[in-house]
C-alpha positions in Angstrom: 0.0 0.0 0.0 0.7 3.6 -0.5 0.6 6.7 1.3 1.5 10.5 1.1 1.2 12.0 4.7 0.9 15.6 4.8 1.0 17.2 8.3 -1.6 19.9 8.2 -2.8 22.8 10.4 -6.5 22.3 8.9 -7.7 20.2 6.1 -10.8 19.1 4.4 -12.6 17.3 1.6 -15.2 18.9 -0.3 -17.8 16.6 -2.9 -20.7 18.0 -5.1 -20.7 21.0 -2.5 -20.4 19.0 0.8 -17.6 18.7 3.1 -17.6 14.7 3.8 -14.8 14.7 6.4 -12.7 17.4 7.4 -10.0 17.9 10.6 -7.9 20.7 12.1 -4.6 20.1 13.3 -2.9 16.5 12.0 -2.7 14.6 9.4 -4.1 14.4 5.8 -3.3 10.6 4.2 -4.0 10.2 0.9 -4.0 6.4 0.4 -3.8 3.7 -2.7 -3.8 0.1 -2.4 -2.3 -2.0 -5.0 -2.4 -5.1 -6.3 -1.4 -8.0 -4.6 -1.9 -5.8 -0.8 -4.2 -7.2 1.4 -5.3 -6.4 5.4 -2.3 -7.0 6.8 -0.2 -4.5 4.1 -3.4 -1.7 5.5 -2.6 -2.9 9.2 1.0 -2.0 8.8 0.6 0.7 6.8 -1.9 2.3 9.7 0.2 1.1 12.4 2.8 3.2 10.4 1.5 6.3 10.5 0.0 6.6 13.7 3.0 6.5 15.4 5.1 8.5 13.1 7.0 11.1 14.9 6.2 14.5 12.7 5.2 17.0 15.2 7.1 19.1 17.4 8.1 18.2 20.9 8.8 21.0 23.5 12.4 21.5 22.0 11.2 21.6 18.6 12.4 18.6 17.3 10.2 16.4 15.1 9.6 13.3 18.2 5.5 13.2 18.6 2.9 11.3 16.7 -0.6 12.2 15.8 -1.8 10.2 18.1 0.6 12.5 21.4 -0.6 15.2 19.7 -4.3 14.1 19.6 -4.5 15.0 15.9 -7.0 14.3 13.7 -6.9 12.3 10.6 -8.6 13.1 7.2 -8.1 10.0 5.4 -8.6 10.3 1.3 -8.4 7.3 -1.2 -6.0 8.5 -4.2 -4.9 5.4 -7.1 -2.8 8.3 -9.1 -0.3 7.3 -6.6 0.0 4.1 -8.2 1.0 6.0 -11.2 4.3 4.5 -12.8 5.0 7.3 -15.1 8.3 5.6 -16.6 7.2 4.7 -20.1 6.5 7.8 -21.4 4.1 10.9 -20.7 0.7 9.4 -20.2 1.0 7.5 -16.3 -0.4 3.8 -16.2 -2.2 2.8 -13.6 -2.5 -0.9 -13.6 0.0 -1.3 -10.4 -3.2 0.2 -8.7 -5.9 -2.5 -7.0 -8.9 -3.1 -9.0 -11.8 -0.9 -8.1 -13.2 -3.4 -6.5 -10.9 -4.5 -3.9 -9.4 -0.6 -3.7 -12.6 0.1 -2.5 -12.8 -2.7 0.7 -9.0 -2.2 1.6 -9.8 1.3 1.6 -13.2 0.7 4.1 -11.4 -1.8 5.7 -8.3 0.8 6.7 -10.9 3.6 7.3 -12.6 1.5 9.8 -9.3 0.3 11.4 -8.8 3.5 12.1 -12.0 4.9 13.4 -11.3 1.3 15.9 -7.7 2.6 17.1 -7.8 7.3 16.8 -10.5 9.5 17.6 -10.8 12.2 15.0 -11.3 10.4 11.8 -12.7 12.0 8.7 -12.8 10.5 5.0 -13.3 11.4 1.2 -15.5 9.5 -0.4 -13.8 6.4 -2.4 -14.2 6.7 -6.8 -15.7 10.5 -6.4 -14.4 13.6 -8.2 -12.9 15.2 -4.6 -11.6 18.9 -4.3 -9.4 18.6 -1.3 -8.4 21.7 1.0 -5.7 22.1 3.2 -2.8 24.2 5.0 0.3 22.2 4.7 2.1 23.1 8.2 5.7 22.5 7.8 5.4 21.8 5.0 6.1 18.1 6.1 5.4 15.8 3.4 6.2 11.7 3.7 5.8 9.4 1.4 5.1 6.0 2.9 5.0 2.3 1.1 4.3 -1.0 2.9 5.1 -3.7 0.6 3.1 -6.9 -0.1 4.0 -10.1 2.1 5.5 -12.3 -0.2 
């Protein structure tokens, strides 16, 4: 599975003119599954980003996770990040899960979440999403769990 994390001061998702999920301080994760991951690829993946260490402690070093900050997280299904772009200028997307099985890994690592953070809030899987947010940092991670072979 795939993430970008984005640590952000607000953010929220907007679709046909209504706000499905939004947060204020913590994390944005826009997430793709691909093929071959499964529920233990999403349980890593979560475990992953819950406890990594992007906000500021007292001394200003990056050593707290969302979850020591009580941040929220606004968690947005994205396949372009499947995109292999290496054969020429139109990306491919067939390293992305079919839509299908993106769609329960996706439910399946919303509602793992929702089980293990407080303040969760979602786009809406397969619709057209304008998403809104104030990078703070800017601290931007890319994050891949691979699949179990």
């Amino acid at each position: 599975m795939l993430a970008v994390v984005q640590r952000v001061s607000e953010a929220r998702v907007v679709v046909d003119g209504r706000t499905t999920g939004a947060i204020g301080h913590g994390l944005l994760v826009l997430v793709c599954a691909e093929r071959g991951d499964g529920r233990a690829e999403a349980a890593k993946l979560l475990g992953k980003i819950l406890k990594l260490r992007i906000f500021s402690d007292e001394a200003g070093k990056m050593n707290r996770s969302v979850q020591d900050v009580q941040g929220g997280l606004l968690i947005v299904s994205q396949f372009t990040l499947a995109a292999d772009t290496t054969g020429g200028n139109r990306p491919s997307f067939t390293n992305a899960a079919a839509p299908d099985e993106g769609r329960a890994l996706y439910e399946h690592f919303v509602a793992e979440a929702r089980k293990a953070h407080e303040q969760i809030g979602t786009g809406e899987f397969a619709a057209e999403m304008q998403v809104h947010l104030v990078n703070d940092g800017p601290v931007t991670i890319p994050m891949r769990v691979a699949p179990a072979s």
